[in-house]
N, CA, C and O atoms as a GROMACS GRO file, in nm:
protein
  412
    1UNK      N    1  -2.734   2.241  -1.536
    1UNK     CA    2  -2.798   2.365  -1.575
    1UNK      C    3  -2.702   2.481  -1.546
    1UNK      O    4  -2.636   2.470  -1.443
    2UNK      N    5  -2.686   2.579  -1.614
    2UNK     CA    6  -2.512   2.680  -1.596
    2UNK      C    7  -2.678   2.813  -1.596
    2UNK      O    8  -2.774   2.824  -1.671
    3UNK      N    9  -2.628   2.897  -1.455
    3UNK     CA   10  -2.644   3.002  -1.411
    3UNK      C   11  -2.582   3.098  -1.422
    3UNK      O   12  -2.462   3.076  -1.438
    4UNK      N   13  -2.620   3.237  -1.421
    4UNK     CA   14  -2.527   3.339  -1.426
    4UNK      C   15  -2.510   3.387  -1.329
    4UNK      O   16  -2.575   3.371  -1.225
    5UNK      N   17  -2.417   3.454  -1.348
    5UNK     CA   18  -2.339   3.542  -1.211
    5UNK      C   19  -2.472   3.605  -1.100
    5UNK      O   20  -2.483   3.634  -0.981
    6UNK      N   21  -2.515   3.605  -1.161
    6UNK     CA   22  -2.658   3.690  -1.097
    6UNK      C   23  -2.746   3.613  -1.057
    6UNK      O   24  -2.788   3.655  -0.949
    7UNK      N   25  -2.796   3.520  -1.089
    7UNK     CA   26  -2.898   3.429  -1.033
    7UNK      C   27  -2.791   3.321  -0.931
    7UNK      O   28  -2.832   3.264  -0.830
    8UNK      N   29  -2.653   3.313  -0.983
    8UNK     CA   30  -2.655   3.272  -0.830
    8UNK      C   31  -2.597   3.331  -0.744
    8UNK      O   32  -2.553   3.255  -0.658
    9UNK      N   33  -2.572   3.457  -0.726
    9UNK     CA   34  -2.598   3.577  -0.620
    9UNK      C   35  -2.731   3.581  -0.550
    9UNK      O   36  -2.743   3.591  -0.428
   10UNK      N   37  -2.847   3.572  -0.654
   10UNK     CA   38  -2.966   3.571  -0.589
   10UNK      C   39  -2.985   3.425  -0.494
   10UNK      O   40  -3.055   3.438  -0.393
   11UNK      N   41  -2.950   3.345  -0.511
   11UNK     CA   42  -2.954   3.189  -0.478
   11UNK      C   43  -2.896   3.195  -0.334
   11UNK      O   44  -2.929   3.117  -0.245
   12UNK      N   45  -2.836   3.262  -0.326
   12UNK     CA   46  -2.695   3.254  -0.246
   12UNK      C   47  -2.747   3.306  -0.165
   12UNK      O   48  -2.765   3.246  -0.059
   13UNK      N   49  -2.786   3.422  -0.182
   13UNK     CA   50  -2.913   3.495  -0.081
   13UNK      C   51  -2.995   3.500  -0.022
   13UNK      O   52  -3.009   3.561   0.084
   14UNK      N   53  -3.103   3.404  -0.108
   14UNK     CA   54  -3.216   3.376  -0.026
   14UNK      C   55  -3.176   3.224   0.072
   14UNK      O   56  -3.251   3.190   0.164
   15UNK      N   57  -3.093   3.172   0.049
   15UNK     CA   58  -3.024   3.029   0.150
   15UNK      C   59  -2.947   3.093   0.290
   15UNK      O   60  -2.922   3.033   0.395
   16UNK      N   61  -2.916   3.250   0.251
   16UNK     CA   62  -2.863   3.239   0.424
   16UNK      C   63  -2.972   3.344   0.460
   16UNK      O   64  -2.946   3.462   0.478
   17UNK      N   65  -3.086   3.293   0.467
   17UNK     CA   66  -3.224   3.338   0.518
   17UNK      C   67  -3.225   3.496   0.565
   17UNK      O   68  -3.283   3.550   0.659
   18UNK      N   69  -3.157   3.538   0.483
   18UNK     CA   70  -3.173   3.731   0.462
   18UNK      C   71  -3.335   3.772   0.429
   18UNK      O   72  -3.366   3.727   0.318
   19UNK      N   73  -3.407   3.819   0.472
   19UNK     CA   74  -3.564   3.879   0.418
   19UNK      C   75  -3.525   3.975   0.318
   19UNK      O   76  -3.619   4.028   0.258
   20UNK      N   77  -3.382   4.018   0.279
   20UNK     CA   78  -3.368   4.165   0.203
   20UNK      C   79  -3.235   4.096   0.112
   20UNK      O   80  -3.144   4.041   0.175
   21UNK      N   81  -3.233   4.099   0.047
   21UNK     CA   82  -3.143   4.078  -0.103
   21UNK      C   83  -3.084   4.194  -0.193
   21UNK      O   84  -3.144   4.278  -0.261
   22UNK      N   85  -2.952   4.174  -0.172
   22UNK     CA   86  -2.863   4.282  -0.248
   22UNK      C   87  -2.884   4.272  -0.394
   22UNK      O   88  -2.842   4.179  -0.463
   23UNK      N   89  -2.966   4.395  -0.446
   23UNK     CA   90  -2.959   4.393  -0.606
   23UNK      C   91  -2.847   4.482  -0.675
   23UNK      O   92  -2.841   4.510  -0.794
   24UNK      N   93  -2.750   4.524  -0.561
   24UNK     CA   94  -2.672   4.623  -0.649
   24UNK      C   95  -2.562   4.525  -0.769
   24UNK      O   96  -2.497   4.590  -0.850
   25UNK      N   97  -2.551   4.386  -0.769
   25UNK     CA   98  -2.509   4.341  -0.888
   25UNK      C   99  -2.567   4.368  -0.990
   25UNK      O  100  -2.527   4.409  -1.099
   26UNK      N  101  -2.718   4.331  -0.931
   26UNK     CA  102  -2.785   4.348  -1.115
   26UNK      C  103  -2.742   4.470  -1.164
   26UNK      O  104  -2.672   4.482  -1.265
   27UNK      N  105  -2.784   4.566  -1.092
   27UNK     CA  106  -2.790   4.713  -1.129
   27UNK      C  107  -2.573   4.751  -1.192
   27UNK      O  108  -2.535   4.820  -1.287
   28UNK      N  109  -2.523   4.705  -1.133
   28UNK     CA  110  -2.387   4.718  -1.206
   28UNK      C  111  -2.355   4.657  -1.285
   28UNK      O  112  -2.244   4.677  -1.335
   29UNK      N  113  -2.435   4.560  -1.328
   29UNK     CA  114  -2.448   4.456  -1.460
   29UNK      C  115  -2.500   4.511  -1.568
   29UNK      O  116  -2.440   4.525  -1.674
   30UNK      N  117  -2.639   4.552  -1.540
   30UNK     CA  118  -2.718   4.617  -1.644
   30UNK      C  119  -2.623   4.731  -1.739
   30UNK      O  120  -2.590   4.739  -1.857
   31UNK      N  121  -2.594   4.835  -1.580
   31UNK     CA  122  -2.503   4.970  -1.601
   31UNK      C  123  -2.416   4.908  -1.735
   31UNK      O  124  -2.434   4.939  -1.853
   32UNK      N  125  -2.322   4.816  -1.683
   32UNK     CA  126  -2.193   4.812  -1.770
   32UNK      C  127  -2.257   4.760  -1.903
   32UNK      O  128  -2.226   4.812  -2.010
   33UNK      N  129  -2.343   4.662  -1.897
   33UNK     CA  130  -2.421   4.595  -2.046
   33UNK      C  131  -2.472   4.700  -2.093
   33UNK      O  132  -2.447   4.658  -2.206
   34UNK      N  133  -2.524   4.808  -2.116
   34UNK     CA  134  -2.578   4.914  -2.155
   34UNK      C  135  -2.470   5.063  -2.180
   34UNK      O  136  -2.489   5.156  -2.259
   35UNK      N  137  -2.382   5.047  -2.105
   35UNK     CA  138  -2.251   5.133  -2.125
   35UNK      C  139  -2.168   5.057  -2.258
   35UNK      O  140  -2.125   5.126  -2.351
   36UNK      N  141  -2.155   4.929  -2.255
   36UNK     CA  142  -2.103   4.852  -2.367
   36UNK      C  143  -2.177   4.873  -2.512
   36UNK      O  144  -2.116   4.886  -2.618
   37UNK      N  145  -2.288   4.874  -2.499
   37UNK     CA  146  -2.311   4.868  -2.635
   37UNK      C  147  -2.356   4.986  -2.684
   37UNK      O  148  -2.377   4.983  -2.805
   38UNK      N  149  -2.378   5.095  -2.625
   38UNK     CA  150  -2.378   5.256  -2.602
   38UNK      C  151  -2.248   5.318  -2.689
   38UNK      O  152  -2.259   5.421  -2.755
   39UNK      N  153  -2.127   5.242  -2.680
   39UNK     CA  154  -2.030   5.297  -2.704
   39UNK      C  155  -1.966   5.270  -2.872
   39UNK      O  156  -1.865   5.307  -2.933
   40UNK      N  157  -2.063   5.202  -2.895
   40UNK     CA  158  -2.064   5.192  -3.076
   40UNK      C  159  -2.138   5.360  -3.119
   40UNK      O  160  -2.260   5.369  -3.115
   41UNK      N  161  -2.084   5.441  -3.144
   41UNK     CA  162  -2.182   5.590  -3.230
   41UNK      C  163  -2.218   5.537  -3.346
   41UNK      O  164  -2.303   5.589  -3.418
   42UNK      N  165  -2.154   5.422  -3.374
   42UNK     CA  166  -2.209   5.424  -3.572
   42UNK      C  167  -2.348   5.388  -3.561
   42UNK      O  168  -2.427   5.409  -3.654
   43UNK      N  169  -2.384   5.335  -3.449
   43UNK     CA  170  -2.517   5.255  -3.496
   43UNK      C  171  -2.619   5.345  -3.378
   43UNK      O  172  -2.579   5.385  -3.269
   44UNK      N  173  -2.748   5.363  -3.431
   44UNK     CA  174  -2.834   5.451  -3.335
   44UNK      C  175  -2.898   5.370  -3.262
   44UNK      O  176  -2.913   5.249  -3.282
   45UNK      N  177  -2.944   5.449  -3.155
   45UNK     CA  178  -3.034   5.343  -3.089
   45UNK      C  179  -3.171   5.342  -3.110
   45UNK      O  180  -3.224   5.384  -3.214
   46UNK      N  181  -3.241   5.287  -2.994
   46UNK     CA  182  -3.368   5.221  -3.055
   46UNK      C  183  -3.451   5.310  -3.040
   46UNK      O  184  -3.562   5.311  -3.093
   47UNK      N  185  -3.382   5.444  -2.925
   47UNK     CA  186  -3.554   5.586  -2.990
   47UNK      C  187  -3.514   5.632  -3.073
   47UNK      O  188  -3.595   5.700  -3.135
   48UNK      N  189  -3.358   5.625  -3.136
   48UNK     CA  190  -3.374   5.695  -3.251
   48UNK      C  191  -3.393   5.610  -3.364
   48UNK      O  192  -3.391   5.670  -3.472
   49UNK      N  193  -3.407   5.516  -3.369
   49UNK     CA  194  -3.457   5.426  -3.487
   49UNK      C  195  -3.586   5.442  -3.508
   49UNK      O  196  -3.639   5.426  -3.618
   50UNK      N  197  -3.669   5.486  -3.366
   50UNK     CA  198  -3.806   5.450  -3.405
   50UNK      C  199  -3.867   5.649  -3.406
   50UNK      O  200  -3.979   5.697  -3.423
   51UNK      N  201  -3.741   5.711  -3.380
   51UNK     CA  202  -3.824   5.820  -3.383
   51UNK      C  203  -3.763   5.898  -3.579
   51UNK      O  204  -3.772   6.012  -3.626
   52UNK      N  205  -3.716   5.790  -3.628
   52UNK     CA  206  -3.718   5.857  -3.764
   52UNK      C  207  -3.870   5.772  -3.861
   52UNK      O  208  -3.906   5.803  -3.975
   53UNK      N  209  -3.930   5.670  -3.774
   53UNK     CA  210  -4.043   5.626  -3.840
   53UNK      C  211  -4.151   5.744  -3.851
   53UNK      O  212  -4.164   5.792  -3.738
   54UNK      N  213  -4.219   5.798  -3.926
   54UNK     CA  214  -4.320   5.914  -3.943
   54UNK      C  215  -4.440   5.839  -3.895
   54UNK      O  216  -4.492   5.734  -3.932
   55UNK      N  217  -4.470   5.931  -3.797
   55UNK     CA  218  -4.651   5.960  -3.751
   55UNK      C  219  -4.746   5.818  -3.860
   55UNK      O  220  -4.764   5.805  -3.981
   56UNK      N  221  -4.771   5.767  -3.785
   56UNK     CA  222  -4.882   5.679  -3.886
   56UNK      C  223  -5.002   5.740  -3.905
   56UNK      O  224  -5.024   5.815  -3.809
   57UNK      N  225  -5.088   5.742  -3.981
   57UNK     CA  226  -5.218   5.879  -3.986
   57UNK      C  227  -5.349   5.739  -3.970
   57UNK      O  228  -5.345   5.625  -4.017
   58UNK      N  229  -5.397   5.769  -3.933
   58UNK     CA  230  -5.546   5.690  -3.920
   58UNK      C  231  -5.645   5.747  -3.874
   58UNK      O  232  -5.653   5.807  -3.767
   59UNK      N  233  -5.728   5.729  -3.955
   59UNK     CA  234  -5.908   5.789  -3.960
   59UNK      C  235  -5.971   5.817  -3.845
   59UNK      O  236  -6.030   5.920  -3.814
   60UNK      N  237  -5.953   5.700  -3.770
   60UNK     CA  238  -6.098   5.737  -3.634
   60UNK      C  239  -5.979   5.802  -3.536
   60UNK      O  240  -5.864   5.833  -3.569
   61UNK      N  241  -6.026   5.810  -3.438
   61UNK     CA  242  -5.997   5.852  -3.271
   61UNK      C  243  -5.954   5.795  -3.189
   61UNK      O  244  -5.927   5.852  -3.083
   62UNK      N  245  -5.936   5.688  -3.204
   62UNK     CA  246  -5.902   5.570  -3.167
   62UNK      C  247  -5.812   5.450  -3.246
   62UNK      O  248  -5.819   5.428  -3.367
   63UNK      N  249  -5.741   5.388  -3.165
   63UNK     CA  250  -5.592   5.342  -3.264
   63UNK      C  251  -5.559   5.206  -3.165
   63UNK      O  252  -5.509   5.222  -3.054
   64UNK      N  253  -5.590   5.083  -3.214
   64UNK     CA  254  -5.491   4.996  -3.112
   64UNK      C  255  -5.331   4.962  -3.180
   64UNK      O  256  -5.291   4.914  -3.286
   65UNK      N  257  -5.263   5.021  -3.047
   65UNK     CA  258  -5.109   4.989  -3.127
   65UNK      C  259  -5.098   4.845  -3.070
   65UNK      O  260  -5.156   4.815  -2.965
   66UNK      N  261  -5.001   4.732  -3.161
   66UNK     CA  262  -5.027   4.593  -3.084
   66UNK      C  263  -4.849   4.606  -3.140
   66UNK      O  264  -4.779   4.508  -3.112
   67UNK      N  265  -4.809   4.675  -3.185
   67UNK     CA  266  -4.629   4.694  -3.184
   67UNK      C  267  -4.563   4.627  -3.369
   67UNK      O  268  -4.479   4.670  -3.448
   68UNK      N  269  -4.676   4.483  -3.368
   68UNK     CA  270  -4.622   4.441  -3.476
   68UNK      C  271  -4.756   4.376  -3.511
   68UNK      O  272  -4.848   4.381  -3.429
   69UNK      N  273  -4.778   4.298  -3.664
   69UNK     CA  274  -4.883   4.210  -3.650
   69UNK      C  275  -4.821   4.077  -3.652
   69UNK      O  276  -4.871   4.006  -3.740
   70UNK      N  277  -4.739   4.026  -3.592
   70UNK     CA  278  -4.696   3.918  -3.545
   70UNK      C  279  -4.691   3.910  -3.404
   70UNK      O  280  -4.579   3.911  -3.353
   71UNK      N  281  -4.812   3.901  -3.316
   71UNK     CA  282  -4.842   3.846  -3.166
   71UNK      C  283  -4.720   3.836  -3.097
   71UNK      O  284  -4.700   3.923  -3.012
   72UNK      N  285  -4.595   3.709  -3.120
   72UNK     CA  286  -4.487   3.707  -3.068
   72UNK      C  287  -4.346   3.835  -3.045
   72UNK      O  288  -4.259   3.852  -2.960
   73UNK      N  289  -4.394   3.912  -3.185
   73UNK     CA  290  -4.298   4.028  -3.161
   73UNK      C  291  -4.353   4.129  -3.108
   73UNK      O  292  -4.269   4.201  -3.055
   74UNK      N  293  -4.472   4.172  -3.097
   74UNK     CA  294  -4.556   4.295  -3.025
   74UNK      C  295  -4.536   4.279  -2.912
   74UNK      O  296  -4.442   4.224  -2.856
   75UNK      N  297  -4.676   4.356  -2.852
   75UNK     CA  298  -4.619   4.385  -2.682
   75UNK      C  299  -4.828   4.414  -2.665
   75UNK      O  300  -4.898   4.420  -2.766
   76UNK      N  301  -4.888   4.428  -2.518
   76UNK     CA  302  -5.023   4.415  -2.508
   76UNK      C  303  -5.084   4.519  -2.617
   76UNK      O  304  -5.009   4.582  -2.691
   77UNK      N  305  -5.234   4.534  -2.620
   77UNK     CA  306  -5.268   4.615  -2.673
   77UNK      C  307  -5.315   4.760  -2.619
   77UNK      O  308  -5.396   4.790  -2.532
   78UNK      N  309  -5.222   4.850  -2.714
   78UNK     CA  310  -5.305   4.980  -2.637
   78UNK      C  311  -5.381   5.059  -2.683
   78UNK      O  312  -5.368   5.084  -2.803
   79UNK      N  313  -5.437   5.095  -2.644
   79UNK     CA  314  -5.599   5.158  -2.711
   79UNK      C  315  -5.511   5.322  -2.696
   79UNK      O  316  -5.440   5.348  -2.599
   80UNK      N  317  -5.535   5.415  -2.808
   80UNK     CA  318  -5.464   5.550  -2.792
   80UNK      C  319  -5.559   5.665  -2.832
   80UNK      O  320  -5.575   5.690  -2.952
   81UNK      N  321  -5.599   5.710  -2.771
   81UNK     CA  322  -5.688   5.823  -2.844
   81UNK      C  323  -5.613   5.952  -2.886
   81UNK      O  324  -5.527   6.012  -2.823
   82UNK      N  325  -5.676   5.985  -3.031
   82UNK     CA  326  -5.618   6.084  -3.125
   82UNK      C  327  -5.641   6.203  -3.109
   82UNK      O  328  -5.561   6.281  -3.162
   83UNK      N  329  -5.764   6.264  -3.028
   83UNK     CA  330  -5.787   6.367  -3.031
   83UNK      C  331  -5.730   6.536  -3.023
   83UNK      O  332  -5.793   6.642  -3.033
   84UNK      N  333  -5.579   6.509  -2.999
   84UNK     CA  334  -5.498   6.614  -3.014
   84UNK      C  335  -5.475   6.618  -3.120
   84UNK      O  336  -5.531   6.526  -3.180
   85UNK      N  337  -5.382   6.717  -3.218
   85UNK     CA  338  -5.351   6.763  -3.312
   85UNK      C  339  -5.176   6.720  -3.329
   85UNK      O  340  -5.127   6.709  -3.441
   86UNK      N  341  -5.082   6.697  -3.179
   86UNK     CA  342  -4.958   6.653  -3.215
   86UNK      C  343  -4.995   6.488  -3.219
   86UNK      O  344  -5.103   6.432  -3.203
   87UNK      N  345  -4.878   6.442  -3.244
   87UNK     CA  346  -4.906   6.297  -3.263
   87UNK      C  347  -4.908   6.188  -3.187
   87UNK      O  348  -4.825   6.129  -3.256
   88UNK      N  349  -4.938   6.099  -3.090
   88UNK     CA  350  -4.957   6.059  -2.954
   88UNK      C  351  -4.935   5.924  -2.999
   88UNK      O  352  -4.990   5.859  -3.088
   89UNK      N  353  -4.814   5.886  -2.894
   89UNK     CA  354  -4.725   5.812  -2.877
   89UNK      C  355  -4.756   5.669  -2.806
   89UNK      O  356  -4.806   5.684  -2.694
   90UNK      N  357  -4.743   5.569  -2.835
   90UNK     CA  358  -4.763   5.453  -2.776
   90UNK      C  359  -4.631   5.454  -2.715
   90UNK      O  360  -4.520   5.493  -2.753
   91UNK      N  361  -4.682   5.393  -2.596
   91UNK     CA  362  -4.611   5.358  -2.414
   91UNK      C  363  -4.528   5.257  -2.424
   91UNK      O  364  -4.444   5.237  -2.336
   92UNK      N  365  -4.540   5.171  -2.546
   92UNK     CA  366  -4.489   5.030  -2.517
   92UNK      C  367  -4.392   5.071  -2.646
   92UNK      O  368  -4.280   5.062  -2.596
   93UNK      N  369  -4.380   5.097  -2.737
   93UNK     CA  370  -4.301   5.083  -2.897
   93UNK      C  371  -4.242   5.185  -2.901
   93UNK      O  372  -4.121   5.185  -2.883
   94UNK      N  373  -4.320   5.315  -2.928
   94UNK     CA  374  -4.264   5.421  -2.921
   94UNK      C  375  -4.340   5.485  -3.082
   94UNK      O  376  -4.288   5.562  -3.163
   95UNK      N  377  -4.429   5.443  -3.084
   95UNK     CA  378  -4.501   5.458  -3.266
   95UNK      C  379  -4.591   5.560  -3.220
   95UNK      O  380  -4.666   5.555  -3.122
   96UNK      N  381  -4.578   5.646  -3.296
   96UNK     CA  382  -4.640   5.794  -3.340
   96UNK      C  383  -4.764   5.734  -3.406
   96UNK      O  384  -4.762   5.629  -3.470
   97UNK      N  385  -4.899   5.828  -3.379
   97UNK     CA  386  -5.029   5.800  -3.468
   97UNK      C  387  -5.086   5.961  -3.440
   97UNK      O  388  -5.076   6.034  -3.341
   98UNK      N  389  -5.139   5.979  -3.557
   98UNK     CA  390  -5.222   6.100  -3.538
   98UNK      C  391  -5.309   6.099  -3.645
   98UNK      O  392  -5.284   6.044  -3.753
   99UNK      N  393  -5.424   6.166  -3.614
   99UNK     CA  394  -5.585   6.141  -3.724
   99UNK      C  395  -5.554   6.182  -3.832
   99UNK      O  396  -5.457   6.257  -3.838
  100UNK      N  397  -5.606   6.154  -3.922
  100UNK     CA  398  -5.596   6.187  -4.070
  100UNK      C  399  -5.607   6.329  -4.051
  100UNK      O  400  -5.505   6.397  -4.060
  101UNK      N  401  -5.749   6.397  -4.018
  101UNK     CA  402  -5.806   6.488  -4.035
  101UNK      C  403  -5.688   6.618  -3.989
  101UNK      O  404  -5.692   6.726  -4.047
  102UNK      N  405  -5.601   6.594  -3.897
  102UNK     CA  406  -5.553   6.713  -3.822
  102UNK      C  407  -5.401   6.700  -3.899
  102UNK      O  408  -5.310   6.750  -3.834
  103UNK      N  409  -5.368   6.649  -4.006
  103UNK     CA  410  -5.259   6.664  -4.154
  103UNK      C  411  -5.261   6.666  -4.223
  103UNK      O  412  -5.157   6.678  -4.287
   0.00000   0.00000   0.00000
């Protein structure tokens, strides 16, 4: 079974019976994986991909965002209420909804 650098750091850790575990690998892992692919400009990222999608408009007051209608690609469901006039944002995707009535 082939591990990564990181899980067996973590391995390594909990065997010389430390109660406290150094996460500053992950965190300089993540850093550099996220500095790496940051450094392409041609391609946008993913709030700006999802913040050129327009406001979805729907009728009632209430909105479950489920991300996709394919279960495996979504994320839980969130119940969003509309009752403002700007457009209110799901927590998990990043998808805009606002009531019919207030556009």
């Amino acid at each position: 079974m082939a591990c990564s650098g990181v899980l067996k750091s973590l391995i390594r850790s909990s065997y010389l019976g430390s109660t406290t575990r150094n996460f500053s690998l992950v965190s300089n892992q993540v850093s550099n994986h996220t500095a790496k692919w940051m450094q392409d400009t041609s391609k946008k990222s993913p709030m700006e991909l999802i913040n050129e999608v327009p406001p979805i408009k729907v009728e009632g007051r209430i909105v479950a965002c489920e991300g996709d209608n394919n279960p495996a690609l979504g994320h839980p469901i969130e119940f969003i209420c509309l009752d403002l006039k700007e457009p209110t944002i799901c927590k998990y995707c990043g998808l805009r909804y606002v009531q019919e009535h207030h556009h």
